[in-house]
N, C-alpha and C positions, 0 to 999 in steps of 0.2 A: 388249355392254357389260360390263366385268368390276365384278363388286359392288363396295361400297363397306362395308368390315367394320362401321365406328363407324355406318353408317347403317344397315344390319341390324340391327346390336344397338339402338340408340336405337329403331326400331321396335320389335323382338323386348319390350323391355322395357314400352316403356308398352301393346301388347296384351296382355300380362301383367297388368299395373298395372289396364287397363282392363275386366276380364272382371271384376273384384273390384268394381266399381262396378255392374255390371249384375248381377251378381247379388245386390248389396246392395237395387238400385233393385226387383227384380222380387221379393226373398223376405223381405227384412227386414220385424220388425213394425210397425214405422213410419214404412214407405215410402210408402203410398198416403195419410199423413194429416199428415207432419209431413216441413219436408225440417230434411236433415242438418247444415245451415249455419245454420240459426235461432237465435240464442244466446239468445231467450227458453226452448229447448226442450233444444238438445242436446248432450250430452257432449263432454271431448276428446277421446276416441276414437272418437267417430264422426262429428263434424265431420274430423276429420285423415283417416278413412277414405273421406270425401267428398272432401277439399280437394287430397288426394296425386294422384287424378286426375285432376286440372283438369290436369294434364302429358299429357294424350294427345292430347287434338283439337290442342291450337295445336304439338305436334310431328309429330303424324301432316300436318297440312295444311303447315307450312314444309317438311318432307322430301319430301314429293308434288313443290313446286315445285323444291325442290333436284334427285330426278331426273331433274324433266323435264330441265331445264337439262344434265344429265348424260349424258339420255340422246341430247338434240338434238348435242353433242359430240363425243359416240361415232358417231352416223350421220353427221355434217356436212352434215346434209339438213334444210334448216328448211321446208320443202312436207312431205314424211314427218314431222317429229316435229308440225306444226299438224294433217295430216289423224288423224294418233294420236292427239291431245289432242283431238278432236273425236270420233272416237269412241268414247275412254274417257269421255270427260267425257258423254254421252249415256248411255251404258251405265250409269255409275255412278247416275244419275240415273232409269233405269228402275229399275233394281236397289232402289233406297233406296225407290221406290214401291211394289213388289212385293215381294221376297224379305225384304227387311231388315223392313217395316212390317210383313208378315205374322210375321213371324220376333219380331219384339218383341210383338204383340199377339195374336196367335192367332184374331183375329177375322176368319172369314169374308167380313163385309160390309163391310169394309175402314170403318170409321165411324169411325174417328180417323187420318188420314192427317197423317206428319210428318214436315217438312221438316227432315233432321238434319246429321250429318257429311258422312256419303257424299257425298246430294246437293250441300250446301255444296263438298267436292271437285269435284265433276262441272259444278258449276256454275262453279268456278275455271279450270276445264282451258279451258273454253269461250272464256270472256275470255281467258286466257291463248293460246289458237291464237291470238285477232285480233291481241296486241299481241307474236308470237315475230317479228316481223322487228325489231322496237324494240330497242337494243343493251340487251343483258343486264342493267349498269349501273340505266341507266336504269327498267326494268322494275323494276326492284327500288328504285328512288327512290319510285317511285309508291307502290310496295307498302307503304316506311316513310311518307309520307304520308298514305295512309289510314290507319297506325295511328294517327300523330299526332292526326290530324284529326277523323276521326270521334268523337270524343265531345263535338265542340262542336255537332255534329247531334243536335237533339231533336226526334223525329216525337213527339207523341202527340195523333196527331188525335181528336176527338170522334166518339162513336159514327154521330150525324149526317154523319160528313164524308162525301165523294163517297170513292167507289169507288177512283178513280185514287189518292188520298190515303193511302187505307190502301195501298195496293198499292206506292209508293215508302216509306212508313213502313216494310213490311217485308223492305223491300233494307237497310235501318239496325237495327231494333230489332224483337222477336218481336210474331209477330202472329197472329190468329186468325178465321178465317174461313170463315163456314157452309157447308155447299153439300150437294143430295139434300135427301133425307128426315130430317132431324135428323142429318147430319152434320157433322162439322168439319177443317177443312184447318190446322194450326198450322205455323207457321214459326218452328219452333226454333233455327235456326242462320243467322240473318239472312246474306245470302253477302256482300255489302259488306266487313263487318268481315272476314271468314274469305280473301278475297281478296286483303285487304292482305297478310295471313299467307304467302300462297302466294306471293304476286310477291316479298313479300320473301327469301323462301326458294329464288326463280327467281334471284334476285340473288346470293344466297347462293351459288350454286354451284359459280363459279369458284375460291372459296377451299377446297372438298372435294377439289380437284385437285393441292393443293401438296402437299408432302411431310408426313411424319407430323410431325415434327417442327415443322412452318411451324405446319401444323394445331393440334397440340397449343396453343402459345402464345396465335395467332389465337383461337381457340375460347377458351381459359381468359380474356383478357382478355377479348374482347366480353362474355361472359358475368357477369365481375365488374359491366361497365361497367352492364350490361344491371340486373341486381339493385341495382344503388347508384342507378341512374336511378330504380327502383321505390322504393325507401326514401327518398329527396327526394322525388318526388311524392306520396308517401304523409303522408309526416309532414308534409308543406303542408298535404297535405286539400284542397286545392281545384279542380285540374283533374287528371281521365285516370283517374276512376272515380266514376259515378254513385251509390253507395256508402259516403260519407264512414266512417270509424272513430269509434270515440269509448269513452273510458273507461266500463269496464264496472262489476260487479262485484264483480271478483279483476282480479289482474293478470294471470294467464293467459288469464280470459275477453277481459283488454284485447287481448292477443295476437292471440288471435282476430281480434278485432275490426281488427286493424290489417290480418290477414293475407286478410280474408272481401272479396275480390274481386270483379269481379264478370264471369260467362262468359256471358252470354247477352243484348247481344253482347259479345265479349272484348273489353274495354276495354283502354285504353292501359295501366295497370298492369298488369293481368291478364296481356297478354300480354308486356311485362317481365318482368316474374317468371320466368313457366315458361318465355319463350325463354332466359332467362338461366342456367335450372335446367339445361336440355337441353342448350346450349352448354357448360357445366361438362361434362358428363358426357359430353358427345361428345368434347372434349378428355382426359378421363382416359383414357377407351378408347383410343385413338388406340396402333396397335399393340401391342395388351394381346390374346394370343391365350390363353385355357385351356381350362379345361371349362367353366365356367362362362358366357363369351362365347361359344360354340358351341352350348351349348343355348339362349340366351336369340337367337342370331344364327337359330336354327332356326325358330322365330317368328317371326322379323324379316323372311324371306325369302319368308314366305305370307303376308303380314297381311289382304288380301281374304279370302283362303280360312278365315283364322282366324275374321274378324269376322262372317260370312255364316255356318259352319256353330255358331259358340260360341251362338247365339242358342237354335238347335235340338237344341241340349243343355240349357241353362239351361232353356226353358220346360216341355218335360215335366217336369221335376225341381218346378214350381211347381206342377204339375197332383198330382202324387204329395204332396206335402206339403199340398195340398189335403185330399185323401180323409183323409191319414193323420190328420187334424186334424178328422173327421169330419162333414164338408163332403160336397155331394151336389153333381151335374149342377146343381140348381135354383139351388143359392148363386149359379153364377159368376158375374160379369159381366166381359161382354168390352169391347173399347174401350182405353179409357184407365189401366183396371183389372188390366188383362193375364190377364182372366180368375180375379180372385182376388174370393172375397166384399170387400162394403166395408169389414168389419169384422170382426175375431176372427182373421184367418188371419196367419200370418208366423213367423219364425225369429228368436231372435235373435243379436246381432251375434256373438258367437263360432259359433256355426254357423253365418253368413253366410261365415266366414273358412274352414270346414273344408269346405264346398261347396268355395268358390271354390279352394282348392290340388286339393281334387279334380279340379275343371274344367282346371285349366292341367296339372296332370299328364294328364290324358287328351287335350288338345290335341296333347302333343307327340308323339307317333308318328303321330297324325293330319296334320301339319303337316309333319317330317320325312317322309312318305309321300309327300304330293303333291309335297313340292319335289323330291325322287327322280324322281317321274314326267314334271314341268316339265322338270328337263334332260335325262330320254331321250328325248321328246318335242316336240321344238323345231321341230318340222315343222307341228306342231298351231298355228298361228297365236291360235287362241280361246283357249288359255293366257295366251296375254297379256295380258289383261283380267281374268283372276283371282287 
């Protein structure tokens, strides 16, 4: 299947976007105590340093579905691209309980396992095999009705409820759940919501194939349509974000306030916005070749391979500013902690930003590496799943 440049780069860009959030999450000083969208608590700069990557997950999982659709196209085999999405979609999903979990947490005992992106992917691929003979269209109806839809779904069953209860509560909304010896299972990325995202983006995909020029317009209008839908729902305040705004402080903090979404799960505005942000920006690219789209495209063309090894970069870096902060072995705590004491350790936010260029500049030769080795290697079948 020959790439698709606007979608390389629209990837390339938010795992970009994205390593700046994990590094903010795992080293800033007031990550482990205070989050960065609280407007009792925290700045414009570091709310915006939070709120700019809410653009990764609802594009990385619309694009997921786009390929698929893309790449079912290119084979014209829909048995080959369901038994693909069956095994990615497993894969991803081992992956996110192994590599990725251990890779965010450093803990051994695995004692905080979480249910994130990935899996949410993997978990989409799945449904998506059972419903690839359903015309494209259509798939992609469904997928805009669960965005619709779902937030007029409110699970919040009581601690007493039955078992089965919590466990459809968090196909819809996060959920948390014991299990062993004092551990815990969370479901961060409820897959309902996050599969609307995908079918919608399975739908999406017929319009990747027109011409650049079709493309450009297509894109540029949804994407208006898409943000003006968000700012009428918004300034109602009443349906498509559990969240309402409301006048602040300052009128910037109102700003905020109007713009403090909410992703977990990606609500009807939420995902508004950033598919509307994305859209914009797939459209600008749209036959924009330089240097600048070619290093950001070089990313775009590994993003597994980004997302799996940036982890294993970030966390030693967290382990060293540990010591360097004169912390011992006995501080750590692992878990949910990422290995950092509860208190006293962190960076702040302009080192959080001078890490993070450091991390994407070392990414890219690591990235342009393996995609070198991807296409001398096209024999190697297990490439494809990374």
């Amino acid at each position: 299947m020959k790439r698709n440049q606007s979608i390389d780069f629209m990837r390339g860009l938010v795992m970009i976007i994205m390593a700046l959030d994990h590094v903010r999450d795992l080293m800033h000083v007031t990550s482990l105590t205070q989050s960065p969208t609280d407007l009792s608590f925290t700045t414009p700069v570091l709310f915006f340093t939070r709120w700019i990557t809410y653009l990764c997950a609802p594009t990385f999982v619309f694009l997921s579905g786009t390929s698929a659709f893309l790449s079912m196209q290119s084979k014209n085999d829909v048995e080959a691209t369901r038994a693909f999405l069956f095994k990615r979609g497993l894969w991803l999903i081992v992956l996110e309980f192994t590599v990725v979990n251990f890779g965010m947490w450093f803990d051994v005992k695995f004692s905080f396992l979480i249910f994130e992106v990935i899996a949410a992917i993997g978990f989409s691929f799945l449904i998506l095999g059972l419903l690839i003979n359903i015309p494209a269209r259509t798939i992609g109806l469904i997928g805009v009705g669960i965005l619709v839809c779902h937030n007029f779904i409110s699970f919040t069953p009581a601690i007493s409820a039955p078992f089965s209860e919590k466990i459809l509560a968090s196909l819809f909304a996060p959920g948390a759940f014991p299990y062993g010896n004092g551990k815990l299972f969370f479901m961060g990325y409820p897959p309902i919501p996050w599969l609307g995202i995908m079918l919608t983006g399975f739908g999406a995909g017929h319009y990747f194939t027109l011409s650049k020029q079709k493309q450009r317009v297509l894109f540029f209008r949804s994407g208006l349509i898409a943000i003006g839908l968000f700012f009428l729902l918004r300034l109602i305040n009443i349906y498509g974000d559990p969240a309402k705004w409301s006048v602040q402080k300052s009128a910037l903090f109102s700003i905020l306030s109007f713009l403090n979404v909410s992703k977990y799960p990606p609500s009807l505005q939420f995902s508004l916005l950033f598919l509307g942000i994305m859209l914009l920006v797939v459209a600008l690219v749209q036959g924009v070749n330089n240097k600048f789209t070619t290093i950001v495209c070089t990313y775009g063309k590994t993003p597994l391979f980004y997302f799996l090894v940036h982890w294993y970069i970030i966390h030693p870096l967290v382990f060293i500013m540990i010591f360097l902060q004169g912390f011992t072995w006995g501080d750590m705590v692992f878990g949910s902690s990422f290995g950092r004491p509860k208190t006293g350790s962190g960076i702040e936010l302009w080192a959080v930003y001078l890490v993070w260029a450091g991390l994407v500049l070392l990414m890219y030769p690591l990235c342009k590496w393996f995609g070198k080795y991807k296409q001398r290697h096209k024999e190697k079948s297990w490439l494809r799943y990374i």
